[in-house]
mmCIF file of the N, C-alpha and C atoms, coordinates in Angstrom:
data_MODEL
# 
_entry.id   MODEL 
# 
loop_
_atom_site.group_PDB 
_atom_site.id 
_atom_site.type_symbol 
_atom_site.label_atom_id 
_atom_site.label_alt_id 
_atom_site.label_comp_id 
_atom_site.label_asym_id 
_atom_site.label_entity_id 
_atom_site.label_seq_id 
_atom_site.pdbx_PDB_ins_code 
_atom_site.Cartn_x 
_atom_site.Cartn_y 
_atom_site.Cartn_z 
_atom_site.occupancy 
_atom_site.B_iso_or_equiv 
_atom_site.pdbx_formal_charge 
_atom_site.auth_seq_id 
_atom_site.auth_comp_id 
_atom_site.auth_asym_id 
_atom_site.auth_atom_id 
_atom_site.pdbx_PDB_model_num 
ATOM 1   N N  . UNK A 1 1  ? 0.830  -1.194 0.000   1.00 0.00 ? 1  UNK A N  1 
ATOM 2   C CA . UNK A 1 1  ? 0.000  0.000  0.000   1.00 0.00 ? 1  UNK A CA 1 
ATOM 3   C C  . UNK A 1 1  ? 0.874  1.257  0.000   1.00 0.00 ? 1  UNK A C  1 
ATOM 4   N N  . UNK A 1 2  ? 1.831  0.988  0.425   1.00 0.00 ? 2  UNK A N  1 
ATOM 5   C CA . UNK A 1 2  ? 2.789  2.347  0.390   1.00 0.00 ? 2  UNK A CA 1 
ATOM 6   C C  . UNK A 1 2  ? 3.281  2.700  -0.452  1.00 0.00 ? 2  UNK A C  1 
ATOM 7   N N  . UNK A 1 3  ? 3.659  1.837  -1.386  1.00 0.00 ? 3  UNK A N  1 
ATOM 8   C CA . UNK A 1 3  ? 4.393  1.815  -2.574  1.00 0.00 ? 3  UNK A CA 1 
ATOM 9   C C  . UNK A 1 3  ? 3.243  2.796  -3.432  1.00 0.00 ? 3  UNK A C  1 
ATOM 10  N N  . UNK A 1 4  ? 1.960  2.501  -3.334  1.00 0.00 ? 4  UNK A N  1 
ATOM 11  C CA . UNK A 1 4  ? 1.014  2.737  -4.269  1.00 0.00 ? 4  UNK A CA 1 
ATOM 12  C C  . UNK A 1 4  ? 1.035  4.225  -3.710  1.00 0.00 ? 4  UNK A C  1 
ATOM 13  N N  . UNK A 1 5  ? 1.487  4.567  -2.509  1.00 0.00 ? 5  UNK A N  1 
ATOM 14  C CA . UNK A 1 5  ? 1.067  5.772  -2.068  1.00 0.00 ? 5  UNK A CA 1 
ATOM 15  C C  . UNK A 1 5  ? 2.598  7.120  -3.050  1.00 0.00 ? 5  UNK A C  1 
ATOM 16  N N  . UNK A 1 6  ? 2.981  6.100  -2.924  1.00 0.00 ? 6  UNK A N  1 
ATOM 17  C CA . UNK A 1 6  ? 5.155  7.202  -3.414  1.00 0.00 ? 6  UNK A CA 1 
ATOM 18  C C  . UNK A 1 6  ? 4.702  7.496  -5.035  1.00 0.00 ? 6  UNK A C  1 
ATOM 19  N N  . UNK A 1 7  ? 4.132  6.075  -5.634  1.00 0.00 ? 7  UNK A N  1 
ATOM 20  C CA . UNK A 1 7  ? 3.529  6.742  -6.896  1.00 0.00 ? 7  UNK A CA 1 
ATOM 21  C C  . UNK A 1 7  ? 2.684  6.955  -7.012  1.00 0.00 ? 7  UNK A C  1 
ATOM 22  N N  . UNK A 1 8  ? 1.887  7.371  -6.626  1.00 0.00 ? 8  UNK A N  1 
ATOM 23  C CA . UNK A 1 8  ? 0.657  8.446  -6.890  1.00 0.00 ? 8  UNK A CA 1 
ATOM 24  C C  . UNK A 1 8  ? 1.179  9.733  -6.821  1.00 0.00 ? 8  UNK A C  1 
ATOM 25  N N  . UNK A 1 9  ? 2.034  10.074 -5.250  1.00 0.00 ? 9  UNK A N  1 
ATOM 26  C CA . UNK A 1 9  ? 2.458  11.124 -5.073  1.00 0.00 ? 9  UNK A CA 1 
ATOM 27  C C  . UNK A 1 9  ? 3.979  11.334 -6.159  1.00 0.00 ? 9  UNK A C  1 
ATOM 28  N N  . UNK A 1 10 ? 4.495  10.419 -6.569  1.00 0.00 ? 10 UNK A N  1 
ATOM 29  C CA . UNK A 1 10 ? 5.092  11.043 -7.514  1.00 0.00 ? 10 UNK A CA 1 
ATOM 30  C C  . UNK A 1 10 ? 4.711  11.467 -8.996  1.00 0.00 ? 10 UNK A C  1 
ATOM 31  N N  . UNK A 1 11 ? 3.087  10.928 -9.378  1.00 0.00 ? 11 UNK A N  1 
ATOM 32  C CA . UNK A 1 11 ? 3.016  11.554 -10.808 1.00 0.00 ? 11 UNK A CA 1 
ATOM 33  C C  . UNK A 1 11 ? 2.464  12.643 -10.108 1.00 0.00 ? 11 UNK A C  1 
ATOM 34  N N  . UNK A 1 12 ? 1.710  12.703 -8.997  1.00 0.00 ? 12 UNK A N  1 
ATOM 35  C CA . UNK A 1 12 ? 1.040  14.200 -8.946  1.00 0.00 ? 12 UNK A CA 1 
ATOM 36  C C  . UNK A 1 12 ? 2.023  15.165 -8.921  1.00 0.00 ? 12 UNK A C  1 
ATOM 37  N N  . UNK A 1 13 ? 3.597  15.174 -8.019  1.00 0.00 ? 13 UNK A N  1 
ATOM 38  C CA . UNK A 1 13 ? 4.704  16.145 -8.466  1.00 0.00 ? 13 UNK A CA 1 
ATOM 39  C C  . UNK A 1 13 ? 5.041  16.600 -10.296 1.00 0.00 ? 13 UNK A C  1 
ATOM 40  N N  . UNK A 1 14 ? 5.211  14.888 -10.619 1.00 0.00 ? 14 UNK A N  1 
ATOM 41  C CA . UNK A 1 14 ? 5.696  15.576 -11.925 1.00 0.00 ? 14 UNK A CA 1 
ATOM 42  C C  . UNK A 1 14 ? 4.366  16.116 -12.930 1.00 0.00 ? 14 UNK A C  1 
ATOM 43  N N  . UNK A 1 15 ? 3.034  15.548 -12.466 1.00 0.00 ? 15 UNK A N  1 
ATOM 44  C CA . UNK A 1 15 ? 2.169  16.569 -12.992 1.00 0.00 ? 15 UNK A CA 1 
ATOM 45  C C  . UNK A 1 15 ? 2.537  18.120 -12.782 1.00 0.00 ? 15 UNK A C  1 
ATOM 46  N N  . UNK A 1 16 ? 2.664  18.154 -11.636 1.00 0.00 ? 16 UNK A N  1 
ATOM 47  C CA . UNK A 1 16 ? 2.934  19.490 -11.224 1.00 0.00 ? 16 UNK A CA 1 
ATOM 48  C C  . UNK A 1 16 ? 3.995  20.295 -12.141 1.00 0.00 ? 16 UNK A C  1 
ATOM 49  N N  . UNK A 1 17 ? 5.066  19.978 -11.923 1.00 0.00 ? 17 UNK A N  1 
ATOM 50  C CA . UNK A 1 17 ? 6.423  20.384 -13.397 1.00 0.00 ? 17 UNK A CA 1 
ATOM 51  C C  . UNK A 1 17 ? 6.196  20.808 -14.384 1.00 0.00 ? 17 UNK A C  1 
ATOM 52  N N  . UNK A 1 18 ? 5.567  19.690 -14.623 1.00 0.00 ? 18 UNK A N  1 
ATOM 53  C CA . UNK A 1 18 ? 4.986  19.468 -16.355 1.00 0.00 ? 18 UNK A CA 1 
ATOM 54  C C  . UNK A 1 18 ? 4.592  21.262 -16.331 1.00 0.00 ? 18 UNK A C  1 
ATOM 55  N N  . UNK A 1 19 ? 3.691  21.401 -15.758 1.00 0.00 ? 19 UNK A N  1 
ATOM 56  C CA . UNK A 1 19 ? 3.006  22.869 -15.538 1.00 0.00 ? 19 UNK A CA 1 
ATOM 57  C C  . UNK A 1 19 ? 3.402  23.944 -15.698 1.00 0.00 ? 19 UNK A C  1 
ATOM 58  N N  . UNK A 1 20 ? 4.598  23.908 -15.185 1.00 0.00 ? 20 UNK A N  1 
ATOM 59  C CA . UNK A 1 20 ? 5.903  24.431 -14.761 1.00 0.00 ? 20 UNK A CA 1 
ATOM 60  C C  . UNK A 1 20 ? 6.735  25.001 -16.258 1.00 0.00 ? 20 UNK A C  1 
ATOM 61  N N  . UNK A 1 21 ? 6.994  24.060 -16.984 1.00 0.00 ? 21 UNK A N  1 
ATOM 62  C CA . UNK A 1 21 ? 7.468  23.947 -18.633 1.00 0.00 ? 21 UNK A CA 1 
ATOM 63  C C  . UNK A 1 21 ? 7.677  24.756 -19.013 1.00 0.00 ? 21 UNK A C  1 
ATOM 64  N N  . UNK A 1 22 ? 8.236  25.602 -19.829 1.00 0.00 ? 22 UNK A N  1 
ATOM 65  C CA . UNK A 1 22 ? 7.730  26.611 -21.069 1.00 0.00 ? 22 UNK A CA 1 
ATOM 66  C C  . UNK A 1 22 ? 8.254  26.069 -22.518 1.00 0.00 ? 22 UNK A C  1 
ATOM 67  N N  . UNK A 1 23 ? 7.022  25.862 -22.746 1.00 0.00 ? 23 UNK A N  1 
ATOM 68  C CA . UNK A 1 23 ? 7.229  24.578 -23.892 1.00 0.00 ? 23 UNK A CA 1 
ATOM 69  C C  . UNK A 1 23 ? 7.268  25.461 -25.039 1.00 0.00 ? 23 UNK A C  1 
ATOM 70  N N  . UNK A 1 24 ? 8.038  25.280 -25.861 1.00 0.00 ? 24 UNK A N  1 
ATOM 71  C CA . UNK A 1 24 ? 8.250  25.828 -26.914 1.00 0.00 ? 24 UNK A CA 1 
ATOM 72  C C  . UNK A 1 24 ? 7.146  25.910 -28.391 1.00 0.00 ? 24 UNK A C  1 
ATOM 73  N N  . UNK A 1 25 ? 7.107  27.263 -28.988 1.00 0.00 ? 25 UNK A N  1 
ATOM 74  C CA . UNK A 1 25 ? 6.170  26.990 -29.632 1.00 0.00 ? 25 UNK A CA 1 
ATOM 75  C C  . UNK A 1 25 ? 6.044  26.560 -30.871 1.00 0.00 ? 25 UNK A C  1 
ATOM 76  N N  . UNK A 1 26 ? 5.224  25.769 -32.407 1.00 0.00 ? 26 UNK A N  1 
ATOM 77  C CA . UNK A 1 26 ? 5.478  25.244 -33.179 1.00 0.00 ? 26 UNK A CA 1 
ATOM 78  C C  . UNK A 1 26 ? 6.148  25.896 -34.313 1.00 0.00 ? 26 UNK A C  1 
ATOM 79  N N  . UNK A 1 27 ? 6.384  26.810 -34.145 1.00 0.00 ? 27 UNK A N  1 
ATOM 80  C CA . UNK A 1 27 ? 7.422  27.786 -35.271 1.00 0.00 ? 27 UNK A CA 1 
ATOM 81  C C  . UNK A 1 27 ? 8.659  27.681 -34.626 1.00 0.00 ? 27 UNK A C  1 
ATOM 82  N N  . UNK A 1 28 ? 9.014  28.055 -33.112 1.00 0.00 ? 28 UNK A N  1 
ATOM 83  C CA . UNK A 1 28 ? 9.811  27.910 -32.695 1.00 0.00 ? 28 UNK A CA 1 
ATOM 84  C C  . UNK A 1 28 ? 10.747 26.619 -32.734 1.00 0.00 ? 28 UNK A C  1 
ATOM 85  N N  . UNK A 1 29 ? 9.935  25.079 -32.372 1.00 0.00 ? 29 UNK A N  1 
ATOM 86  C CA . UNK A 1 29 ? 10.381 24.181 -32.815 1.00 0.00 ? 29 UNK A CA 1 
ATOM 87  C C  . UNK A 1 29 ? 11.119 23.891 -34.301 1.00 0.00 ? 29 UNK A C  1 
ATOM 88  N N  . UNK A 1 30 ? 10.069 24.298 -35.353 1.00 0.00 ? 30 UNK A N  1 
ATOM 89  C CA . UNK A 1 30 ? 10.302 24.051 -36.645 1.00 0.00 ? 30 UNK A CA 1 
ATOM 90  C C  . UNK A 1 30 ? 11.995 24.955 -36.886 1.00 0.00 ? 30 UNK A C  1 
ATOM 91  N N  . UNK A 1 31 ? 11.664 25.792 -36.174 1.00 0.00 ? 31 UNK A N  1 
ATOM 92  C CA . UNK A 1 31 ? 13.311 26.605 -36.494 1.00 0.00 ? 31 UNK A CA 1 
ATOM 93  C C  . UNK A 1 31 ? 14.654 25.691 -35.701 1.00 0.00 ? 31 UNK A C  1 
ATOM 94  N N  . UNK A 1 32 ? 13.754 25.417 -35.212 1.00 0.00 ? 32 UNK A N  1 
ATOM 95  C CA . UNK A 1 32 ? 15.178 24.908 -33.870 1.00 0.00 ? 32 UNK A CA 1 
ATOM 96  C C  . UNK A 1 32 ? 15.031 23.690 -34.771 1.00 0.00 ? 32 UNK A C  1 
ATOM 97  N N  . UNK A 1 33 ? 14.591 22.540 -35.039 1.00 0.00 ? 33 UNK A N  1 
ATOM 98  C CA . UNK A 1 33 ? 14.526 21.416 -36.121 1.00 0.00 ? 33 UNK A CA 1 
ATOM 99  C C  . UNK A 1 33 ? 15.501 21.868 -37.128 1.00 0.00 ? 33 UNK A C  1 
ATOM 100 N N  . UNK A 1 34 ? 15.095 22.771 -38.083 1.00 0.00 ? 34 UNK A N  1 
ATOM 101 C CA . UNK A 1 34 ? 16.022 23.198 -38.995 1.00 0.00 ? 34 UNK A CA 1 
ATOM 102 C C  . UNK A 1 34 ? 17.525 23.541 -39.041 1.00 0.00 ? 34 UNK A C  1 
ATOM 103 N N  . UNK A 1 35 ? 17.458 24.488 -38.244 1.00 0.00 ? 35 UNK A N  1 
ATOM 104 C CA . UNK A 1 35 ? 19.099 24.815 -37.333 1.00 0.00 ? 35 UNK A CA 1 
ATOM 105 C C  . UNK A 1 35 ? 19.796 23.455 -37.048 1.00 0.00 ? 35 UNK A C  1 
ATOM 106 N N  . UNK A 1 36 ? 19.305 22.377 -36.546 1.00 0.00 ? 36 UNK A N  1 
ATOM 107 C CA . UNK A 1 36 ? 19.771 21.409 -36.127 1.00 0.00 ? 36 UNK A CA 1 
ATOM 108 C C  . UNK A 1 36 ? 20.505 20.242 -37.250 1.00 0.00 ? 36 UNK A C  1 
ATOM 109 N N  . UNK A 1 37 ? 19.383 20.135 -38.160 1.00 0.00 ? 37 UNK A N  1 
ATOM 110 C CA . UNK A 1 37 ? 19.834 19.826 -39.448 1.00 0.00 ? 37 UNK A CA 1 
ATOM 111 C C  . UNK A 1 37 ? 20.697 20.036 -40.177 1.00 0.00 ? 37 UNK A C  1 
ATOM 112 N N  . UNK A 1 38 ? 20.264 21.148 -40.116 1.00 0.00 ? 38 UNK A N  1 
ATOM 113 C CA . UNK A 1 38 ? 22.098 22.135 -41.141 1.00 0.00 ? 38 UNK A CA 1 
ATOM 114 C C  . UNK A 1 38 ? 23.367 21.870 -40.647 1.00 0.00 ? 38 UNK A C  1 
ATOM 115 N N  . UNK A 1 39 ? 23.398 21.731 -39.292 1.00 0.00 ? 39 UNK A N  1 
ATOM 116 C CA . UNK A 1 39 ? 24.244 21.544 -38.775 1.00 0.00 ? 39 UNK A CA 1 
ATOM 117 C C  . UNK A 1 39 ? 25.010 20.741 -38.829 1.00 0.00 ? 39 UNK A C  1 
ATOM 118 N N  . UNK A 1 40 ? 23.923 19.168 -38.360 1.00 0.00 ? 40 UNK A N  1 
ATOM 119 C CA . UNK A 1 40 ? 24.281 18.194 -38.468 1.00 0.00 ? 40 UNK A CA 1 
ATOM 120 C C  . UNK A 1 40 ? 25.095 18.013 -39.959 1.00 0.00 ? 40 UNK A C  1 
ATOM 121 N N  . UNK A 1 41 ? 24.361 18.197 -41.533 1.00 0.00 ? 41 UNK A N  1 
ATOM 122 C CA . UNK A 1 41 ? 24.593 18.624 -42.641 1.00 0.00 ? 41 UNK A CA 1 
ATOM 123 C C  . UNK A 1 41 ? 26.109 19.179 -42.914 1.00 0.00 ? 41 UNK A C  1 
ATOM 124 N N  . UNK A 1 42 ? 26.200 19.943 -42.041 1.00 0.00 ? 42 UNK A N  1 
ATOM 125 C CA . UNK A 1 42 ? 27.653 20.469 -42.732 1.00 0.00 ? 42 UNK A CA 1 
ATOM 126 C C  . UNK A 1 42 ? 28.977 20.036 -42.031 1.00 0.00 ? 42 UNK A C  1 
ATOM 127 N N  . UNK A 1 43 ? 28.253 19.512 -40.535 1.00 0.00 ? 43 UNK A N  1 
ATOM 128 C CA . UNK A 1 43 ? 29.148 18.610 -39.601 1.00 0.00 ? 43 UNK A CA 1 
ATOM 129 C C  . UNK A 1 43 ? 29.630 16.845 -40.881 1.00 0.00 ? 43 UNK A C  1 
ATOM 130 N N  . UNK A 1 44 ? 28.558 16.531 -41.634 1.00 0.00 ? 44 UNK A N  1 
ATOM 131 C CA . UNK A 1 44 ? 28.870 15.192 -42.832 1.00 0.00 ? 44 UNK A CA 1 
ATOM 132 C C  . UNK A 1 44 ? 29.513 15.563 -43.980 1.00 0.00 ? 44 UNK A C  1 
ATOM 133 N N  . UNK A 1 45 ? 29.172 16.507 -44.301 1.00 0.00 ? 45 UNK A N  1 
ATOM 134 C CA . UNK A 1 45 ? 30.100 17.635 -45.499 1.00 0.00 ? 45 UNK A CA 1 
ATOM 135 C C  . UNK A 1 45 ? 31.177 17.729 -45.169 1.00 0.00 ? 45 UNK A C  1 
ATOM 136 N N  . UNK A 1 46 ? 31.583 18.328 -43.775 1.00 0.00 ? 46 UNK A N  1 
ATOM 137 C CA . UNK A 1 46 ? 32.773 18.035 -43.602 1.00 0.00 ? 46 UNK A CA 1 
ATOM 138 C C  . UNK A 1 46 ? 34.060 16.927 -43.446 1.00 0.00 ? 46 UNK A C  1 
ATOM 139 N N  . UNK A 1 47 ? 33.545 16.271 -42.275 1.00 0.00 ? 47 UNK A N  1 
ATOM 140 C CA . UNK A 1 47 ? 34.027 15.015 -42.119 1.00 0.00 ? 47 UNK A CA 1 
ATOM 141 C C  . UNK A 1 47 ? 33.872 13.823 -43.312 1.00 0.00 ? 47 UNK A C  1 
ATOM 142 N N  . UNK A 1 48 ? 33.112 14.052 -44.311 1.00 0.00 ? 48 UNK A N  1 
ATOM 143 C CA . UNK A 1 48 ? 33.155 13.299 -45.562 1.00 0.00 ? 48 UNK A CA 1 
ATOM 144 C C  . UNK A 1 48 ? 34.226 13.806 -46.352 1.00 0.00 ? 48 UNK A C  1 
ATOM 145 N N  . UNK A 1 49 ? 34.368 15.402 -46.691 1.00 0.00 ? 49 UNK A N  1 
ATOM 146 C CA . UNK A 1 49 ? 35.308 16.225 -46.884 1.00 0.00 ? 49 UNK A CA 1 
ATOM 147 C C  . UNK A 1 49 ? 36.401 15.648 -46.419 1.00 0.00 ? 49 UNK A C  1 
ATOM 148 N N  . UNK A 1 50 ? 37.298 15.251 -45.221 1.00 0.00 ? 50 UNK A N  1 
ATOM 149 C CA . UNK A 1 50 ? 38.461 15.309 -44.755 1.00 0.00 ? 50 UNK A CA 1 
ATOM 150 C C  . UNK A 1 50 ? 38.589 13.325 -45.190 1.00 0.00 ? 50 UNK A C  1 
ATOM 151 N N  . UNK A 1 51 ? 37.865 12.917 -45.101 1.00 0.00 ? 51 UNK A N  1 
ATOM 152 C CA . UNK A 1 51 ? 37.661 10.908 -45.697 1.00 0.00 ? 51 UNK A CA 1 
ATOM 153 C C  . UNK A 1 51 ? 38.478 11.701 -46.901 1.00 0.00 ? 51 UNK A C  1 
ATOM 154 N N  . UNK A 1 52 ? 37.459 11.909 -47.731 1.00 0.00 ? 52 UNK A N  1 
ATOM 155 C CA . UNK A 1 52 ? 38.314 11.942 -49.197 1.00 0.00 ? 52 UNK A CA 1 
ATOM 156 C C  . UNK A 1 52 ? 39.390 12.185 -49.523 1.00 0.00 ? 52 UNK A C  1 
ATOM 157 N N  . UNK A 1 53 ? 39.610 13.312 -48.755 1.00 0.00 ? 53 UNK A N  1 
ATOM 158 C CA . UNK A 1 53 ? 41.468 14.063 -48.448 1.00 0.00 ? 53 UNK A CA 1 
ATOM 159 C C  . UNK A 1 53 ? 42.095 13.145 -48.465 1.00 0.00 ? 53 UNK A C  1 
ATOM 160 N N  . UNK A 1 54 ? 42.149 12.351 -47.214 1.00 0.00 ? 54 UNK A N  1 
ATOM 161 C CA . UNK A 1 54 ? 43.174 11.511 -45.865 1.00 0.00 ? 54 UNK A CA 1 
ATOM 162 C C  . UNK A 1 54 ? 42.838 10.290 -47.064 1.00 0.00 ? 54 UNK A C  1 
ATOM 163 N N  . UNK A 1 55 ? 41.600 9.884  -48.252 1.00 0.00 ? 55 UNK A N  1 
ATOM 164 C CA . UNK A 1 55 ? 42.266 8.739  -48.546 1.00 0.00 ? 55 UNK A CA 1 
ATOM 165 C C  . UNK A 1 55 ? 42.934 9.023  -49.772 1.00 0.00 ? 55 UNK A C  1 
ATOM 166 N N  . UNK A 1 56 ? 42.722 9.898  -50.146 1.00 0.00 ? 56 UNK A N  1 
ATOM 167 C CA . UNK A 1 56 ? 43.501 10.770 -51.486 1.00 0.00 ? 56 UNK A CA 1 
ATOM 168 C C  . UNK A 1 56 ? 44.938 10.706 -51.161 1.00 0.00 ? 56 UNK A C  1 
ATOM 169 N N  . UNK A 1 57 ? 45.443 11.267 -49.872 1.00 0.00 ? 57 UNK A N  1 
ATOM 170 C CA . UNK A 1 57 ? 46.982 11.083 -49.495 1.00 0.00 ? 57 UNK A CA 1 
ATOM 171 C C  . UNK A 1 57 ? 47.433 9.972  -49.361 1.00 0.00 ? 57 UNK A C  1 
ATOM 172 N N  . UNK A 1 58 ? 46.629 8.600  -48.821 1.00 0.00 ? 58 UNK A N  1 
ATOM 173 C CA . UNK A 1 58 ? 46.908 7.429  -48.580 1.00 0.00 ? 58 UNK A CA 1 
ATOM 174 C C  . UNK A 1 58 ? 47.236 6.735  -49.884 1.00 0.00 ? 58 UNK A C  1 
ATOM 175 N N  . UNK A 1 59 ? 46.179 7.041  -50.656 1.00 0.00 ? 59 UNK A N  1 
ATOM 176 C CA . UNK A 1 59 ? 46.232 6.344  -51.521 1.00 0.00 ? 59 UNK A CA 1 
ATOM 177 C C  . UNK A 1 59 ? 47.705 6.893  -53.154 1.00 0.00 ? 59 UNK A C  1 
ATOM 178 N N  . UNK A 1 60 ? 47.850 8.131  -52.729 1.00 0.00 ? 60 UNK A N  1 
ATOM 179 C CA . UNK A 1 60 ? 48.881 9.047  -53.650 1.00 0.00 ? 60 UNK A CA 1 
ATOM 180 C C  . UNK A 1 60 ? 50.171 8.959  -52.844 1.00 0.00 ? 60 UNK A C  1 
ATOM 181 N N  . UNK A 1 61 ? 50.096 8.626  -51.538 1.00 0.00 ? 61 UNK A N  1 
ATOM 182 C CA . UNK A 1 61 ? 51.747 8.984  -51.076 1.00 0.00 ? 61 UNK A CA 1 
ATOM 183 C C  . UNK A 1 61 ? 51.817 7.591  -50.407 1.00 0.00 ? 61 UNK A C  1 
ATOM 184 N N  . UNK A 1 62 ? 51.399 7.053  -49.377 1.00 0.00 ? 62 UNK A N  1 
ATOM 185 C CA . UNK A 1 62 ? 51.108 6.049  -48.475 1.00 0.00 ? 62 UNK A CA 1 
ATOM 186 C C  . UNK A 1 62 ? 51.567 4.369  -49.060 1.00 0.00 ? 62 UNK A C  1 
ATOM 187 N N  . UNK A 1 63 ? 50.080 4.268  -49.624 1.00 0.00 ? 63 UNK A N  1 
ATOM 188 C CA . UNK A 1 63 ? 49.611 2.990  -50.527 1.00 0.00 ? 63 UNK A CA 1 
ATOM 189 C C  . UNK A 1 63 ? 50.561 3.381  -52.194 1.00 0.00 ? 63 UNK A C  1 
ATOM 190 N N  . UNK A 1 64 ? 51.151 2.131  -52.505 1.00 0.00 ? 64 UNK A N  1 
ATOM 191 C CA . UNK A 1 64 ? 51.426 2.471  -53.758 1.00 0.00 ? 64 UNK A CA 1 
ATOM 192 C C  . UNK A 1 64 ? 51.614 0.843  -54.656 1.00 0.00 ? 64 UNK A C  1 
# 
């Protein structure tokens, strides 16, 4: 019975929180989504970028 009592009283806290939030709004999201993307995007651009390099040298000076 006690057990039943810690969770009850713990969703009613994090009900409470929840409340609490300032949840972001759906434009706001969609921007922050986007931003995130690009990012990610030019973070693979790059590091695909430096693959090609490093096997370009391997393969021209390295490997023969």
């Amino acid at each position: 019975m006690q057990l039943l009592t810690k969770i009850t009283n713990f969703l009613r806290e994090v009900r409470l929180e929840m409340k609490k939030v300032n949840w972001p709004t759906r434009q706001e999201t969609f921007r922050y989504t986007v931003v995130v993307v690009a990012a990610s995007a030019a973070v693979a651009f790059f590091l695909g970028g430096l693959d090609v390099f490093f096997q370009f040298v391997l393969e021209r000076f390295v490997i023969k």
